[in-house]
C-alpha positions as CSV (number, residue, x, y, z in Angstrom):
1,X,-24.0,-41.7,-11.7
2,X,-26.7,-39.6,-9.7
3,X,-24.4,-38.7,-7.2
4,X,-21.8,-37.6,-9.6
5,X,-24.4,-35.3,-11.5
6,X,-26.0,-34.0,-8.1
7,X,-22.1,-33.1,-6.9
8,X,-21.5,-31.4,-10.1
9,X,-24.5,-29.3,-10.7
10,X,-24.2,-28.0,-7.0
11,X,-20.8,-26.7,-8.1
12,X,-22.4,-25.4,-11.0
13,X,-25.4,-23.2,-9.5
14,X,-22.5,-22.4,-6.5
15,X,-20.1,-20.9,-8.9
16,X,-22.7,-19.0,-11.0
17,X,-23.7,-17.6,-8.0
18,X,-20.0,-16.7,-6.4
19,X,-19.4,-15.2,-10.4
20,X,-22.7,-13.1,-10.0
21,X,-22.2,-11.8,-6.3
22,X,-19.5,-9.7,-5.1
23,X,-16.0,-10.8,-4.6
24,X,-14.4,-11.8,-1.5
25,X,-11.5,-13.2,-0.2
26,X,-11.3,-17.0,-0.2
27,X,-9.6,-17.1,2.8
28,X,-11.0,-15.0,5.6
29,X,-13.7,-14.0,7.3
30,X,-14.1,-10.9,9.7
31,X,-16.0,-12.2,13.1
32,X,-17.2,-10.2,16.2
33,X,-17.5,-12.2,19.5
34,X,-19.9,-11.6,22.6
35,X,-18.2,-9.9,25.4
36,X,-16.9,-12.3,28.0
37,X,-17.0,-15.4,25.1
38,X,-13.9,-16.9,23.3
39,X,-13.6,-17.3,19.8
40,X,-14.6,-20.8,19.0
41,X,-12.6,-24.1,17.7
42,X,-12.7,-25.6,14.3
43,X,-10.8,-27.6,12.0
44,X,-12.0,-24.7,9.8
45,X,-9.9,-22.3,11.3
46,X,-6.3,-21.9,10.3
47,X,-5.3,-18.9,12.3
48,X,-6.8,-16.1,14.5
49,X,-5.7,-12.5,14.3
50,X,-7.3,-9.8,17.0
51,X,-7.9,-7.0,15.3
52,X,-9.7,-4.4,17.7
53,X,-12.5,-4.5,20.7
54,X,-14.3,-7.9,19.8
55,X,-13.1,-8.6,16.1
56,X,-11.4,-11.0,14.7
57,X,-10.1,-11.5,11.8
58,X,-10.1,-15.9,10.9
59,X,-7.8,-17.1,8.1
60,X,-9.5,-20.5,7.0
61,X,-9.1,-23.3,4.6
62,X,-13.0,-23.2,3.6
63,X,-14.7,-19.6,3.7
64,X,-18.5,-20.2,3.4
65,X,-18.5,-24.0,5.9
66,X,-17.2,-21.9,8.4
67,X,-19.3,-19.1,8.3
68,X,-22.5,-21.5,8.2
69,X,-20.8,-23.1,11.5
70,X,-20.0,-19.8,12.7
71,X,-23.5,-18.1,12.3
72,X,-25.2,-20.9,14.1
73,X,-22.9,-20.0,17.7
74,X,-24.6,-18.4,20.6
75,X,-21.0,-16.7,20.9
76,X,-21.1,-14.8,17.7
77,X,-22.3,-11.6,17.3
78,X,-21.8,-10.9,13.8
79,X,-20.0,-12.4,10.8
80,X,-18.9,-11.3,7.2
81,X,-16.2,-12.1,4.5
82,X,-14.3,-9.8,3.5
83,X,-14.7,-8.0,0.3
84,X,-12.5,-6.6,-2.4
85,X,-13.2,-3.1,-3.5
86,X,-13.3,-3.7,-7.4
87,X,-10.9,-3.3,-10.0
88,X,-10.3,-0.1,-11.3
89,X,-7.9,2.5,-13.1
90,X,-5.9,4.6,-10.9
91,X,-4.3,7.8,-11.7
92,X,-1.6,7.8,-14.1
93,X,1.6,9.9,-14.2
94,X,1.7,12.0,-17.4
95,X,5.3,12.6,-18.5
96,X,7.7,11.7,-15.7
97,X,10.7,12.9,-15.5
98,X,13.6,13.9,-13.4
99,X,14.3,17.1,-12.2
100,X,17.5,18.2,-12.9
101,X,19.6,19.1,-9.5
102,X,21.1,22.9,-9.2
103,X,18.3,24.7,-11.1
104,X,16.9,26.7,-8.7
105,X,13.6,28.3,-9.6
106,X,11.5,28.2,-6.1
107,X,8.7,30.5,-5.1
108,X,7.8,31.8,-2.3
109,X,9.6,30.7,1.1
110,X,11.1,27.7,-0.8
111,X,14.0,26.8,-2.5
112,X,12.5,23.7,-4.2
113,X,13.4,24.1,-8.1
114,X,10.2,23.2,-9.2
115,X,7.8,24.6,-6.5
116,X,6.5,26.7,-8.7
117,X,4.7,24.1,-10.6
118,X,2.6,24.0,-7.3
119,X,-0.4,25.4,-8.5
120,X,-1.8,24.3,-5.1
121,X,-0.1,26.7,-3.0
122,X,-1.2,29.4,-4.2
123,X,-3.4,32.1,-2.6
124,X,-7.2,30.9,-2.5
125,X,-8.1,33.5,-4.9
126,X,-6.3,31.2,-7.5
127,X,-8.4,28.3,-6.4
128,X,-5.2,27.3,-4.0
129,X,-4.5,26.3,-0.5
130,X,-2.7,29.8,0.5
131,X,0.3,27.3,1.3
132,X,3.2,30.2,0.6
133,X,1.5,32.5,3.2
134,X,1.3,30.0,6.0
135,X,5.5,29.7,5.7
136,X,6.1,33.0,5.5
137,X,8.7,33.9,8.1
138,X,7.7,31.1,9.8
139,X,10.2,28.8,11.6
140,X,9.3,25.3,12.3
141,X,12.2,24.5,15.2
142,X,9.5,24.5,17.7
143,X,6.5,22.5,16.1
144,X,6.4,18.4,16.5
145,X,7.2,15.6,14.3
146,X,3.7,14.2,12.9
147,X,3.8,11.1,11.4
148,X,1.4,10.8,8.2
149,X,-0.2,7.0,7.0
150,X,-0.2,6.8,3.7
151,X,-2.7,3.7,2.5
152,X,-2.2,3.0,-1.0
153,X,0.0,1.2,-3.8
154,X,3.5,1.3,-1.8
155,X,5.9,4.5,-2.0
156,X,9.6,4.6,-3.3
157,X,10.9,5.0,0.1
158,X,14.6,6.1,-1.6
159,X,13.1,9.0,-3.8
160,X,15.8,11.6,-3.7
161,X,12.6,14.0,-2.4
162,X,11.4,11.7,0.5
163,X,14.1,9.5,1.6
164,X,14.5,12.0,4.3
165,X,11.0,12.1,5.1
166,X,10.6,8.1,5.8
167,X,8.8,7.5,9.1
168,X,11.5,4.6,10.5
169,X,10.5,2.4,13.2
170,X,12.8,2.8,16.2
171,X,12.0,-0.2,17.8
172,X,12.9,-2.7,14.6
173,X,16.1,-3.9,13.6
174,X,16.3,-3.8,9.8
175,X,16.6,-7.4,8.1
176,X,17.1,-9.6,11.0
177,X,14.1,-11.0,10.3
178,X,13.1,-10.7,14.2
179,X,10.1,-8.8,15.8
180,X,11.9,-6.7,17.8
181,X,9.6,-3.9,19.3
182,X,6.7,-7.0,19.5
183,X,4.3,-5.7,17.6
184,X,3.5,-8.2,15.7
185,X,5.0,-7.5,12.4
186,X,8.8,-8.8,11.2
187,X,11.3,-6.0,9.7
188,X,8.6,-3.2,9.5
189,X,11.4,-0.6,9.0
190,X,9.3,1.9,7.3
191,X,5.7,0.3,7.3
192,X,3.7,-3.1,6.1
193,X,2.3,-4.7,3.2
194,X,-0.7,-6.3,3.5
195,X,-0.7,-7.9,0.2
196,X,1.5,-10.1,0.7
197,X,1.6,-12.4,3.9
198,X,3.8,-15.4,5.4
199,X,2.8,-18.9,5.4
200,X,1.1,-17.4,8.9
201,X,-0.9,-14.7,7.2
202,X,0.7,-12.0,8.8
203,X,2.0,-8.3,6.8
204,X,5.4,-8.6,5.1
205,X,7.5,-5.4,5.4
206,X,8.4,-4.9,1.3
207,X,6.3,-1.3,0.8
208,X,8.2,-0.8,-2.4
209,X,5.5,1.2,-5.1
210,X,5.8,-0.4,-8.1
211,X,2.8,1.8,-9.6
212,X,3.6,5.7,-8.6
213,X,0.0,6.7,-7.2
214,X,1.6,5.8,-3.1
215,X,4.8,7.8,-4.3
216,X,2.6,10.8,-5.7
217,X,0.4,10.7,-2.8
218,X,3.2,10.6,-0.5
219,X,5.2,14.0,-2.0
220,X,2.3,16.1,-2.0
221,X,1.8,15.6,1.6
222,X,5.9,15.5,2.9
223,X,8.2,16.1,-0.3
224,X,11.5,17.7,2.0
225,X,11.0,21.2,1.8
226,X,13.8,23.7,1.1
227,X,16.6,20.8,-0.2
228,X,17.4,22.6,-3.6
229,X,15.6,19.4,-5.3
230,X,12.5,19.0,-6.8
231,X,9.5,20.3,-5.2
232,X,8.0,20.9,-1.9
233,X,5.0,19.2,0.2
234,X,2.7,20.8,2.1
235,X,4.0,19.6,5.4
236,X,7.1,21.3,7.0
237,X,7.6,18.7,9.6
238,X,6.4,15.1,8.9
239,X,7.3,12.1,8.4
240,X,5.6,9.2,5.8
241,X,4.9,5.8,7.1
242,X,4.2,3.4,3.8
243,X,1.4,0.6,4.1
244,X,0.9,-1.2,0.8
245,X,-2.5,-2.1,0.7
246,X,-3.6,-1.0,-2.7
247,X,-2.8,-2.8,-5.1
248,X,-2.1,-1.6,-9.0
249,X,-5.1,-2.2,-9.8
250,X,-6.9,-1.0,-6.8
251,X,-9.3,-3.8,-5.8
252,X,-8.0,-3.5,-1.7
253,X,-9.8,-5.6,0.7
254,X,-11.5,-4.3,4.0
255,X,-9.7,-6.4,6.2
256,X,-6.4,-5.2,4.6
257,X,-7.8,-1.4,4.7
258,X,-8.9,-2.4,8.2
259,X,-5.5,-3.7,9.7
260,X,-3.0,-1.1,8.0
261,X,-5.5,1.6,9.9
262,X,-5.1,-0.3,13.0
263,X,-1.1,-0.7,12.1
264,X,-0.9,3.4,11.1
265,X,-2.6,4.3,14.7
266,X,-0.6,2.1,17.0
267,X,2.6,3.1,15.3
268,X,2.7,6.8,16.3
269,X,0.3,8.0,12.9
270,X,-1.9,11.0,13.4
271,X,-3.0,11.1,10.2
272,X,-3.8,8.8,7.5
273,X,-4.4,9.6,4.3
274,X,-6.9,7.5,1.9
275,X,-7.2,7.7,-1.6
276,X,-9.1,5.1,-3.0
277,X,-12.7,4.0,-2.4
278,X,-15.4,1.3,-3.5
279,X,-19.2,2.2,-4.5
280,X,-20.7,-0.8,-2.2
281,X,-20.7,-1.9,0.9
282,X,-21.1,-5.6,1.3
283,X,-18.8,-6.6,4.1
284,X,-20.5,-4.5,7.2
285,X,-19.2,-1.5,9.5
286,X,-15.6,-3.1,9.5
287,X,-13.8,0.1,7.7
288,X,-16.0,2.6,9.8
289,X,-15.6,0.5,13.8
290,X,-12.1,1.1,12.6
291,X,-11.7,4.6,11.7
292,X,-14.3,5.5,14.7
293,X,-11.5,3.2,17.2
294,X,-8.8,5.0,15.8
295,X,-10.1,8.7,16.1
296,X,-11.1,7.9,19.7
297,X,-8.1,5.7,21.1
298,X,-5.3,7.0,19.4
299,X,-6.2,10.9,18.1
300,X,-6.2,9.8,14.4
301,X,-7.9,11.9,11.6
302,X,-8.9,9.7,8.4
303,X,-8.2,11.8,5.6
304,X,-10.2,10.0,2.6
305,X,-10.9,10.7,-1.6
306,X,-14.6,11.3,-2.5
307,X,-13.9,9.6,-5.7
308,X,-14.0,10.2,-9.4
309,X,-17.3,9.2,-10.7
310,X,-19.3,12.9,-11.0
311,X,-21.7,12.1,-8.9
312,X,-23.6,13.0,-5.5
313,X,-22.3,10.4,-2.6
314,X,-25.0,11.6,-0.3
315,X,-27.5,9.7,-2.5
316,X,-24.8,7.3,-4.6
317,X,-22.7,6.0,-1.8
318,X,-19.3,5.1,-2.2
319,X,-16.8,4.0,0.7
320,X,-15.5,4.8,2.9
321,X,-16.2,8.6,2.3
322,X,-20.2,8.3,3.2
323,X,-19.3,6.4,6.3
324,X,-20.4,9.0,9.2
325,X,-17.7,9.4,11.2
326,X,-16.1,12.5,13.0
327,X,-13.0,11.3,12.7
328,X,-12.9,10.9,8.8
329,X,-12.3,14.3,6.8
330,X,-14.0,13.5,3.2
331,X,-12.1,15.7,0.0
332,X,-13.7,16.7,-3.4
333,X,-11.3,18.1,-6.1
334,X,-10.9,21.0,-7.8
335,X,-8.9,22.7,-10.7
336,X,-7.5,26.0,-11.3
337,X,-10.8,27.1,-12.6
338,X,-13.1,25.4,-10.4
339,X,-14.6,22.2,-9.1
340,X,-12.6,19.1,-11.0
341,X,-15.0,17.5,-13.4
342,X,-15.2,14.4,-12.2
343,X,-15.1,15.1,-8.9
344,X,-17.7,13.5,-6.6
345,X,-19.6,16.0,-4.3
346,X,-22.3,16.3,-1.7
347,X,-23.3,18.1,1.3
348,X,-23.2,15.7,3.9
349,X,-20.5,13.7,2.7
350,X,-17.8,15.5,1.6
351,X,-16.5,17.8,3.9
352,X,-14.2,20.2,2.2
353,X,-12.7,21.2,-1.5
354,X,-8.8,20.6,-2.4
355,X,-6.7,20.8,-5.3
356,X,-6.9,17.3,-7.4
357,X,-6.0,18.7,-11.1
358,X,-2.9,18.5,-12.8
359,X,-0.9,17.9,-9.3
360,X,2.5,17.7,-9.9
361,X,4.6,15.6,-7.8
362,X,7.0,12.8,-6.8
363,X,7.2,9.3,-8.7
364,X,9.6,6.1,-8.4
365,X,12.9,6.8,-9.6
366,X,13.3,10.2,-8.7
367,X,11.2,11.4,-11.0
368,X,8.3,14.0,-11.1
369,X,5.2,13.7,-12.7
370,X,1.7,15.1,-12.7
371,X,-1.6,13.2,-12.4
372,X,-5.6,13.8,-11.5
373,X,-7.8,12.6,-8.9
374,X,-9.5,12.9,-5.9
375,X,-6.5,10.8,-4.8
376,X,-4.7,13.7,-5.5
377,X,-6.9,16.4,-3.2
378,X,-6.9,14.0,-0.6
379,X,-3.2,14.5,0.2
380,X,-3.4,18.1,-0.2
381,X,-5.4,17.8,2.6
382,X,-3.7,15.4,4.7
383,X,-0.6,17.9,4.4
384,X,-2.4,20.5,5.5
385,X,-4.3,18.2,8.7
386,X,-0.4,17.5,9.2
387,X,0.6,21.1,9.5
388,X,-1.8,22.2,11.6
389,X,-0.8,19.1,14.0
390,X,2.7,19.6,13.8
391,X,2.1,23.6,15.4
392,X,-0.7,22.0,17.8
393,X,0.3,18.7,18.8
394,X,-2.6,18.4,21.1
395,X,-5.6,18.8,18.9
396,X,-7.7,15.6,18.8
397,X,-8.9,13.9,15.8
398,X,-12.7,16.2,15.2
399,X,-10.9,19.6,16.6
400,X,-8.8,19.4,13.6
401,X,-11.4,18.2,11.6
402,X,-13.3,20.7,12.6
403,X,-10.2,23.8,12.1
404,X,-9.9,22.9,8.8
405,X,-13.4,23.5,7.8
406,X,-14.4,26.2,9.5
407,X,-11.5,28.6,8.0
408,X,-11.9,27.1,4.2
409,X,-12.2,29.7,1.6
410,X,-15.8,29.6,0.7
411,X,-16.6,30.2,-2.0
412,X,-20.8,30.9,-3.8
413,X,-20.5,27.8,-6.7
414,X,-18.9,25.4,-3.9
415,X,-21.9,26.1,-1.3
416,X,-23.6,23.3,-2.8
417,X,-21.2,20.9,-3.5
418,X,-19.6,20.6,0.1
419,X,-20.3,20.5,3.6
420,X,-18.0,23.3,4.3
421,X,-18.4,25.8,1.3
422,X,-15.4,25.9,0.7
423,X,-11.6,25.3,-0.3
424,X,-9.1,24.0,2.6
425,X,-7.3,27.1,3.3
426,X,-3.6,26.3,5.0
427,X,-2.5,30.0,6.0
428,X,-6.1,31.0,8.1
429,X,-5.9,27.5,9.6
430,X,-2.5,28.1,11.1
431,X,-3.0,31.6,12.0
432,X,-6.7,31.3,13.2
């Protein structure tokens, strides 16, 4: 009878205190290993993935034994679970709908019928990008192919705007359920899903968005420019690789953001673009060894939300924007009369101002819609990083960091809400 009690109040107190602390996955943990050492045995230990340098990520039957066994090793340098990011509400479309084909109302260099709806492109003076100017007589025969990450909820890979735009693996044979290039993923024709993994853990290859923010995201940055249907993205040549890592309700992980980062950079990305976020950070430097390994090894700018809370992230931290990191590019929003209301700002880390207001974009089922967000001024940006690649392939990570805030539109009321000053500027970028 004492035993009984004693078993049952310890899962008591242990599961008021797992319901008070933040949440983590119940079956990982994220490990770092001495140089020279090998990662340990344990019945504990279902499966080992090598993530990057000396981490690890573990996949076990019993999260908190194993890190008590782990923590005790002369081998291990560091260990932490992994933590989700918290639910919350992400940017809704506002009255989808499709754009009907043959009504051909462009602006500027493009045919797009409903480019004009692109507030963003407009000359700075109108709080825009200066998008039109950078493609005036300009012809894109000689620039390269950049391939653009985007993290989020999944994109509609057959959108009538950016089927033609889908990053496709040429190593993989579609649906034969082999790894063909070896890279350790089955079937990743057009990218992964980390939210949903084999009986081994590993990434299935369904990126299917079945919310709209990964499909938004992904037309701002690539929508095919000059097809006669629906809009225009900001980039002339680029192509979209899908990772589905966030899902509808946000709450993403750090190993998942962690691993489609590592994915995006070994699969030919330049750029990734990030928008979502979490205000703590429980789990370590995971998200930030990552981005840091990325920029460095493989040229890859992290283009990332500052979020949408109104506040200043240089004294209320949110991640991964207040990582420090040259290779991360941080983006606060504004609207067609200024800085977006609920845009979070700060000096030292946010970088640069982009639209984020009334965007108008692509959504599943070849619709158009328009939504809010930082999530929305981050792909601004990332088309624009992806321009500027695309005319100078050779640019690492910080020099094109670096381009696109030094020839922002600055602007007196954004002095003290961004590193820069100022707005991302696409046409003095490109012609600088």
């Amino acid at each position: 009878m004492i035993k009984i009690t004693s078993v049952v109040t310890s899962l008591f107190i242990g599961a008021s205190v797992m319901a008070s602390s933040p949440k983590f996955h119940q079956g990982r943990l994220i490990v770092k290993i001495k140089e020279g050492s090998q990662l340990p045995s344990s019945h504990l230990i279902k499966s080992s993935m090598h993530l990057f340098k000396s981490t690890y990520i573990l996949r076990t039957t019993n999260v908190l034994e194993l890190e008590r066994e782990l923590r005790g090793l002369e081998s291990i340098t560091s260990v932490n679970k992994d933590f989700y990011a918290n639910r919350e509400e992400l940017p809704q479309s506002v009255n989808p709908h499709k754009v009907a084909a043959g009504f051909n109302k462009g602006s500027g260099p493009f045919n797009d019928p409903k480019v004009s709806k692109l507030w963003g492109f407009k000359p700075s003076k109108n709080k825009g990008m200066n998008v039109f100017a950078a493609y005036e007589n300009y012809d894109n025969s000689q620039s390269e192919k950049i391939i653009v990450a985007v993290v989020d909820t999944g994109v509609d890979y057959n959108h009538e705007d950016l089927k033609d735009v889908m990053w496709t693996n040429p190593g993989e044979i579609a649906g034969n359920g082999i790894d063909d290039d070896g890279n350790g993923y089955i079937d990743d024709i057009h990218g992964i899903n980390t939210l949903v993994r084999d009986s081994e853990g590993k990434a299935t290859m369904d990126i299917m968005d079945g919310h709209s923010h990964g499909t938004h995201v992904s037309g701002t940055i690539a929508a095919k420019q000059n097809n006669g249907l629906g809009i225009a993205g900001v980039a002339s040549n680029v192509e979209i690789m899908g990772i589905r890592t966030v899902p509808n309700v946000s709450d993403e992980t750090d190993v998942d953001v962690a691993e489609a980062f590592i994915y995006a950079a070994k699969n030919g990305a330049r750029v990734i673009n990030c928008s979502f976020g979490k205000s703590h950070n429980e789990g370590g430097d995971l998200v930030k060894e990552v981005i840091d390994f990325i920029g460095t090894e493989y040229g890859v700018l992290v283009v990332a939300a500052s979020g949408n809370s109104s506040q200043n992230i240089d004294k209320r931290l949110t991640y991964p924007a207040s990582f420090e990191s040259e290779n991360l590019l941080v983006v606060a929003s504004n609207s067609k009369w200024g800085m977006s209301y609920f845009s979070n700002y700060g000096t030292k880390n946010v970088d640069v101002i982009a639209p984020g207001s009334s965007i108008y974009s692509t959504v599943p089922g070849n619709r158009y819609s328009s939504m809010s967000g930082t999530s929305m001024a981050s792909p601004n940006t990332a088309g624009v990083a992806a321009e500027i690649l695309s005319r100078n392939p050779n640019l690492s990570a910080l020099q094109l960091k670096n381009i696109i805030m030094d020839t922002v539109s600055k602007s007196r009321s954004f002095s003290t809400k961004v590193a820069s000053g100022g707005l991302v500027d696409l046409a003095s970028a490109v012609n600088q």
